[in-house]
C-alpha positions in Angstrom: 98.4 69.9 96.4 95.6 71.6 98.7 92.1 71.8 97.7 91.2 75.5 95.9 88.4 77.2 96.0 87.5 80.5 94.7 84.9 82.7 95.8 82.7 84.3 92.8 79.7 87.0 92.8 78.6 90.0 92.0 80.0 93.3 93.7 79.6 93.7 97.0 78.1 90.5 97.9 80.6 89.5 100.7 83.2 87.7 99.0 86.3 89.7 100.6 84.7 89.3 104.4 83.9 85.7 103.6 87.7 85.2 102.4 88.9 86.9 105.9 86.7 84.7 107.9 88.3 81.5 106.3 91.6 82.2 106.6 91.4 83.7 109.7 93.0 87.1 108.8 92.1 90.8 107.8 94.1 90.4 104.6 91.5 91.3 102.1 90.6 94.7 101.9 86.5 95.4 103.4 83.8 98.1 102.6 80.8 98.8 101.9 81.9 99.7 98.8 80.7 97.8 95.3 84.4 97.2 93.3 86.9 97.1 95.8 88.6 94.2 95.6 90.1 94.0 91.9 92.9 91.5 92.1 92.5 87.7 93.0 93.7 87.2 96.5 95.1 83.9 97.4 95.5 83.1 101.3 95.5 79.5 103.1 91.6 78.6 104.6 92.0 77.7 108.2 88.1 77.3 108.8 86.7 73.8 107.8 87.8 69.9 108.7 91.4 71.0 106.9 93.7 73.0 105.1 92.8 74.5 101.4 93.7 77.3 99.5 91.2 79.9 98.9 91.0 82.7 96.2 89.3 86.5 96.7 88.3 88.0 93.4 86.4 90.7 91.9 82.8 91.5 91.6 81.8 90.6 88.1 79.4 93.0 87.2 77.7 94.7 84.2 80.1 97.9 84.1 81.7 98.3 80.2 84.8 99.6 82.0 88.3 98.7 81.1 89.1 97.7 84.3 85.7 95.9 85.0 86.1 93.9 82.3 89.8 93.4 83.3 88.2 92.3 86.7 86.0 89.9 85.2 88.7 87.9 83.1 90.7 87.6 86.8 87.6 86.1 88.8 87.1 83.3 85.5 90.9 82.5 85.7 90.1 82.1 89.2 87.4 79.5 88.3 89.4 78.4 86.1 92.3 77.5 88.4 89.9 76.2 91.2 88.2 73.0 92.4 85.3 74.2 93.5 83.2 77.8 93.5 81.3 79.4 96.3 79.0 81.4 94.1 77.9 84.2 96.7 74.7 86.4 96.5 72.9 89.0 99.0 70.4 87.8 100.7 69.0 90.8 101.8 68.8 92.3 98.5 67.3 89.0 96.8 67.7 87.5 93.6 68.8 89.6 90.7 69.0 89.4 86.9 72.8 89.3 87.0 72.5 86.7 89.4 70.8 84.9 87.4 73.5 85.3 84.1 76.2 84.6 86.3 74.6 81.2 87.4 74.2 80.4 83.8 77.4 81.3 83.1 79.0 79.2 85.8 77.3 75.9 85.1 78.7 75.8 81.4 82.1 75.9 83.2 80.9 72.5 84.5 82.6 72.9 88.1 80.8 72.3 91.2 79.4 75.1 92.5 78.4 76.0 96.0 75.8 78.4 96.4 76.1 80.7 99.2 73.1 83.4 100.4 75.2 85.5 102.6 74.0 88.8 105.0 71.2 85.8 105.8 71.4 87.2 109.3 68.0 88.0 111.3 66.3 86.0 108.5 64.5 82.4 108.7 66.6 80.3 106.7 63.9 79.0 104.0 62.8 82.1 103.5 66.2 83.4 102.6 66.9 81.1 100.3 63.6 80.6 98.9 64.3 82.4 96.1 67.6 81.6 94.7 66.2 78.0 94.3 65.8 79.1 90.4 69.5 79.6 90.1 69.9 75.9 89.9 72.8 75.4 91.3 71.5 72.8 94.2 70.9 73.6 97.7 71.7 77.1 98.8 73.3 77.8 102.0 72.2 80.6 104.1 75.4 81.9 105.5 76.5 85.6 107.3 80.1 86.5 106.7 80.2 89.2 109.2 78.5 87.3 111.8 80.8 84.2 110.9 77.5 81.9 110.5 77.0 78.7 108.3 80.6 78.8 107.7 81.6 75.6 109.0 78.7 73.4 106.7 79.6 75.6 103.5 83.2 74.6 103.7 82.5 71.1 104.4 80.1 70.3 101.3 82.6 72.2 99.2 85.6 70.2 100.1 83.2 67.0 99.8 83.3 67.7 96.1 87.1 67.4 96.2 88.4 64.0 95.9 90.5 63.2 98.8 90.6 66.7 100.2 90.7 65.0 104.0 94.0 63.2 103.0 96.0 66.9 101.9 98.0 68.5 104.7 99.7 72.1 104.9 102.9 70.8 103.1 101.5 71.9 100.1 103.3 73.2 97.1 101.5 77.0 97.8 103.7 78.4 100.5 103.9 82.2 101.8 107.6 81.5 102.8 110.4 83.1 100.9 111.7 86.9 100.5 108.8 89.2 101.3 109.0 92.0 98.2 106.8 95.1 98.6 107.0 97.2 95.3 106.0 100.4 96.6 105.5 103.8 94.5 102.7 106.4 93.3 99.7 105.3 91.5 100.5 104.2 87.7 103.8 104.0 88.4 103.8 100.5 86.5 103.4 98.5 90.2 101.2 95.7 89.1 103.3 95.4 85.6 106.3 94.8 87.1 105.1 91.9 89.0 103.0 90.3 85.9 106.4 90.6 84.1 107.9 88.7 87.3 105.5 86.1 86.8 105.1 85.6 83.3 101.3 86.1 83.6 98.9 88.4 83.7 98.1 87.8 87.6 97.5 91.7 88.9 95.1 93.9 87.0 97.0 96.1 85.3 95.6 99.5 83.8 96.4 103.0 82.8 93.5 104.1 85.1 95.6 105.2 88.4 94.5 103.9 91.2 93.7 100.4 89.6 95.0 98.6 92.8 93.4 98.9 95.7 94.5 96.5 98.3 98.0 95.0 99.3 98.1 91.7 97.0 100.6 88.7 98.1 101.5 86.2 95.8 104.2 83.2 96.2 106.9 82.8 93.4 109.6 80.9 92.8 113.0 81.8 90.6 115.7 79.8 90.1 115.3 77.6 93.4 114.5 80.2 95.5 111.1 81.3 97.2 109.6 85.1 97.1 106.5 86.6 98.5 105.4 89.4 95.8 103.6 92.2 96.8 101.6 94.8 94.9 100.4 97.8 97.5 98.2 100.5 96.2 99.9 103.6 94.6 100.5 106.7 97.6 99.5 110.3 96.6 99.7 113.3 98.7 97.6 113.4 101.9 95.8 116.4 100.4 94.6 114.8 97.2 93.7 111.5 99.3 89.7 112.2 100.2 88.2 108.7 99.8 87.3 106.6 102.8 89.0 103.4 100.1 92.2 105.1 99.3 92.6 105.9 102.9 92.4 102.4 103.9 94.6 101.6 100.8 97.6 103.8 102.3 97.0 101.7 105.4 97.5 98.6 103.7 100.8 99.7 101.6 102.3 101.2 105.3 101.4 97.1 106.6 103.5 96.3 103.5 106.2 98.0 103.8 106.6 96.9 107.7 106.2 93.3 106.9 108.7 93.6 103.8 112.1 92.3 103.7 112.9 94.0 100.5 111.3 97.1 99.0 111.3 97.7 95.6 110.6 101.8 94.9 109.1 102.4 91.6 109.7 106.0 90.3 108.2 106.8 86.7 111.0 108.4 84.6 108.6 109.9 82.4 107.4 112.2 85.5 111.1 112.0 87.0 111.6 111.9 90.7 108.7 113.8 92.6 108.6 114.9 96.3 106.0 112.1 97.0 108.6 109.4 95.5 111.1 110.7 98.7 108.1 110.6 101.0 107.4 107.4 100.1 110.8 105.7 100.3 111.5 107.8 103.0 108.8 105.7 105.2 110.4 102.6 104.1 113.9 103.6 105.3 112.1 104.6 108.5 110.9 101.1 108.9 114.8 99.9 108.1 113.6 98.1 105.2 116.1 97.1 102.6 115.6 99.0 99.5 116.2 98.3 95.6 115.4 102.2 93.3 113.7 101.1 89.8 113.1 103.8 87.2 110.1 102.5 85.4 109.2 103.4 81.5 113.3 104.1 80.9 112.6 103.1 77.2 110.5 105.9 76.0 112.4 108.8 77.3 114.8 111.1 75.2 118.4 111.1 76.3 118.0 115.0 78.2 114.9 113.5 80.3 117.2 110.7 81.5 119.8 113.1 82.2 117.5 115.0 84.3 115.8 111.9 85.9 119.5 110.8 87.4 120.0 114.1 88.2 116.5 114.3 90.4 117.4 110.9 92.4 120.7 112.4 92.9 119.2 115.7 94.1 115.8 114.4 96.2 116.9 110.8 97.3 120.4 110.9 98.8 119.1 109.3 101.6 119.3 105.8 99.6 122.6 106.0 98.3 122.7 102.3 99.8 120.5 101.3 97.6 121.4 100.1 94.2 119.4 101.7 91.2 118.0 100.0 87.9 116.4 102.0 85.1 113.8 99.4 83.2 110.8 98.9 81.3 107.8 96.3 82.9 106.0 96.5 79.4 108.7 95.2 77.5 110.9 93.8 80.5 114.3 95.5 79.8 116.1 94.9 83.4 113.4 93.3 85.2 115.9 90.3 85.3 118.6 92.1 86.9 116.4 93.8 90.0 116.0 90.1 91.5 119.1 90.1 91.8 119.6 93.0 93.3 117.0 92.1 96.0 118.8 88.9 97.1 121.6 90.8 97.8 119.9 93.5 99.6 118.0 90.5 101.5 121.3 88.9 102.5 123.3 92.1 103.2 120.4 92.6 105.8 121.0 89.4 107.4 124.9 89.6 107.2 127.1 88.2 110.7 129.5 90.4 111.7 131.4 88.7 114.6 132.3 91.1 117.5 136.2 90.7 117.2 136.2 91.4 113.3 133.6 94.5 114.4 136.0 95.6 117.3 138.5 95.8 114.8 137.0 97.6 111.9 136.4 100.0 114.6 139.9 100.6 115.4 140.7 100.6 111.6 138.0 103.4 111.3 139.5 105.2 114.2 143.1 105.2 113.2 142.2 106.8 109.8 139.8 109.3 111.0 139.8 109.7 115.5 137.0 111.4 116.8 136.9 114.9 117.4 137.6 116.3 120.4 134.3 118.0 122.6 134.5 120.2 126.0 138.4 119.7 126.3 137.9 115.9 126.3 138.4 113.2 123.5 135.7 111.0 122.6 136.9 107.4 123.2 135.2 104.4 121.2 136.7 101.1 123.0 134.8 98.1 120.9 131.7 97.2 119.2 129.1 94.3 118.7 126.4 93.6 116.8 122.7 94.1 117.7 120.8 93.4 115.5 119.3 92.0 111.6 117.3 93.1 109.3 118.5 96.4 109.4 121.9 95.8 110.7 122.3 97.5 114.0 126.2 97.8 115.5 126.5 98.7 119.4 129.5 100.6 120.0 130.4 101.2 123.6 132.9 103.8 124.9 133.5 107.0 126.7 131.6 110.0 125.9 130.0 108.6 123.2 126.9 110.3 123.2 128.6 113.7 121.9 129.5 111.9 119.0 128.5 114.4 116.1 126.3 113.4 113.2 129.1 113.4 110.5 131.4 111.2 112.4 128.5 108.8 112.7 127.9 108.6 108.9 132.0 108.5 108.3 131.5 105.1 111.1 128.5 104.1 108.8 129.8 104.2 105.3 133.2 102.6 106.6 131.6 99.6 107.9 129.0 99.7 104.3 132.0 98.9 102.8 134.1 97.0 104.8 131.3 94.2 105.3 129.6 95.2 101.9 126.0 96.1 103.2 125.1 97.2 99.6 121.1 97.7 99.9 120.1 97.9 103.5 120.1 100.6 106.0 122.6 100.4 109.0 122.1 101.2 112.5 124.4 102.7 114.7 123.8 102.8 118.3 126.0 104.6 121.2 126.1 103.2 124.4 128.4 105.0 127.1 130.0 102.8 129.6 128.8 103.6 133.2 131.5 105.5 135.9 130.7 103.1 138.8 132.6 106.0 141.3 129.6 108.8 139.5 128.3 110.7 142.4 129.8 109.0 144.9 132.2 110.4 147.5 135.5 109.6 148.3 135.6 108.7 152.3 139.4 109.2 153.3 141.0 107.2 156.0 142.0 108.6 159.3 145.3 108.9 157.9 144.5 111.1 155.0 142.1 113.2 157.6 144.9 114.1 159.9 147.2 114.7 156.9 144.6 117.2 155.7 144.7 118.9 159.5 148.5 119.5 159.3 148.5 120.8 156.1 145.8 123.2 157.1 147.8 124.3 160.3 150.6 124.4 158.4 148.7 127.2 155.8 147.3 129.2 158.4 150.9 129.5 160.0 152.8 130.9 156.9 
């Protein structure tokens, strides 16, 4: 197992730009904005002598709110879990009073505990850290995320309180490989729910406050011998009701997502039924050729008519993902959460289905002699044989004559008919045209001397009669 250390302060201290400068990424969510990070963010430390596993987390702070409070119990998990804590404080604004509770707090959890005086730029050293001397937590380290200063030392005296943390190498047990699963949807759809109900544990912060999550959260899992990569994205509203500078970059994140997905799981609310942002929304994702699984959340609490009407909405506003399969559940109480993994693997490997050319070639000319192609300016369109181009969405290549006439309804009759002949239940399919080049196109035909005088006599031959 790799060394794990988690990164612990008040709001706005630095913690999520310190978290992207050690593993080398922008994964973590950054403003100047006290509370933005809410969930614990795991991600693989590439700065330092090795390989360890760091964790993001909240600001704990002295907000009363539901979800502060919820945001506080994820950051002590966090210790909890960990080997070693970089306590982080802002040197430019000096010592506080919470500073000085939080210390307190942390040395009863009886964990070493690193004490890092970030924004320290432009500043002598001892007089930066003059101050925080009276947290008692040893020597502080003047540091500056942004700049990417005093990074290097921190890391090493924190993994020099990890026995043997020189001997661990990246084939650790905590792994980002596996099926990539973006849950997508509109804020307080039930997002984070689902995947604490995934996990068994209370891992996202889950609220009825919309808007709870804020970034795009990855975290590994593992069911029945196989490997996942979860991922909670912010909830998307309408670009007129989205003024903050945070959600902004939130939409950001859950459109990064949804491109690096191989599975996305839409989350509609049936007690709100099946809203014009819910097709916007999935409607980016089949854009991106994603594979898609539909999952009506809070199916348990609705009355038989509101069901009726819900099916009738996805029926009516999302025919566009009639490949995708549907579940209707409940994340509370977890009433067909099991089933929808299931439904992911086989959207995952329907996306990655081979589809040799001959068997291709002739589903084509099945397809064909049920249903030709119609017939354009006087000339049939011909559709000779076909290939494969492409995973993850499947993309078939089929070459012929004419081909770029082919109408839109013959395409989606060529579309469903391979669906179902090479059961690509889940995923998008591409169909491309190509038309085979005329290699005599614009070219003329030189006659022989032959041919000339034959032309000669017969033009003799018309002006005589």
């Amino acid at each position: 197992m790799l060394p794990v250390i988690a990164l612990l302060g008040r709001p706005n201290v630095g913690k999520s730009t310190l978290f992207n400068q050690l593993t080398r990424s922008r994964d973590a969510l950054v403003a100047d904005t006290p509370g933005l990070t809410r969930d614990r963010q795991y991600g693989i430390g590439r700065a330092g002598p090795g390989p360890y596993v760091v964790i993001d987390t909240g600001g704990i702070g002295e907000s009363e709110r539901p979800v502060e409070t919820l945001m506080e119990q994820q950051s002590l998990r966090a210790l909890e879990e960990a080997d070693v804590a970089i306590f982080v404080v802002d040197g430019q604004q000096g010592m506080t009073p919470a500073d000085e509770t939080l210390a307190h707090a942390f040395r009863r959890q009886k964990k070493p505990i690193i004490l890092a005086v970030n924004k320290s730029e432009g500043q002598a050293r001892e007089s930066v850290t003059a101050e925080f001397h009276a947290l008692a937590l040893g020597e502080p380290q003047a540091i500056s995320a942004y700049k990417g200063r005093g990074i290097i030392p921190l890391i090493e005296q924190a993994l020099s309180h990890v026995p043997h943390a020189e001997a661990h190498d990246a084939a650790s047990d905590y792994s980002e490989a596996g099926v990539r699963v973006a849950v997508i949807g509109r804020p307080n759809v039930g997002k984070s729910t689902l995947i604490n109900r995934w996990l068994g544990d209370e891992r996202m912060v889950a609220s009825d406050e919309p808007g709870t999550t804020r970034d795009s959260v990855r975290v590994p899992f593992s069911r029945e011998g196989r490997d996942y990569v979860l991922v909670d994205t912010a909830g998307v509203r309408r670009r007129a009701k989205v003024s903050e500078h945070i959600e902004k970059l939130s939409v950001v994140k859950t459109l990064q997502a949804i491109e690096d997905a191989n599975v996305v799981v839409a989350l509609v609310d049936g007690s709100e039924g099946v809203t014009d942002q819910d097709a916007s929304i999935m409607g980016l994702a089949l854009q991106a050729g994603r594979a898609m699984v539909v999952a009506v959340n809070k199916w348990d609490g609705l009355s038989p008519e509101r069901r009726q009407r819900t099916k009738a909405e996805i029926d009516l506003k999302l025919p566009f993902l009639g490949f995708a399969k549907q579940h209707f559940i409940s994340a509370v109480h977890g009433t067909g959460v099991g089933e929808l993994l299931g439904s992911v693997d086989e959207a995952w490997e329907a996306a990655n289905r081979d589809m040799p050319t001959p068997v291709l070639t002739r589903a084509l000319e099945d397809a064909i002699s049920r249903h030709a192609p119609p017939v354009t300016r006087s000339h049939r369109i011909k559709l000779r044989y076909a290939h494969q181009g492409g995973k993850n969405p499947p993309r078939i290549v089929i070459h012929g004559n004419q081909t770029e006439r082919t109408p839109r309804a013959y395409r989606r009759y060529l579309e469903n008919y391979f669906r179902q002949t090479f059961d690509l239940q889940g995923t998008p399919v591409e169909i491309e045209f190509r038309t085979t080049d005329n290699p005599f196109k614009g070219k003329r035909n030189q006659l022989t001397d032959r041919q000339l005088q034959k032309r000669k006599r017969l033009k003799r031959h018309s002006k005589g009669k």
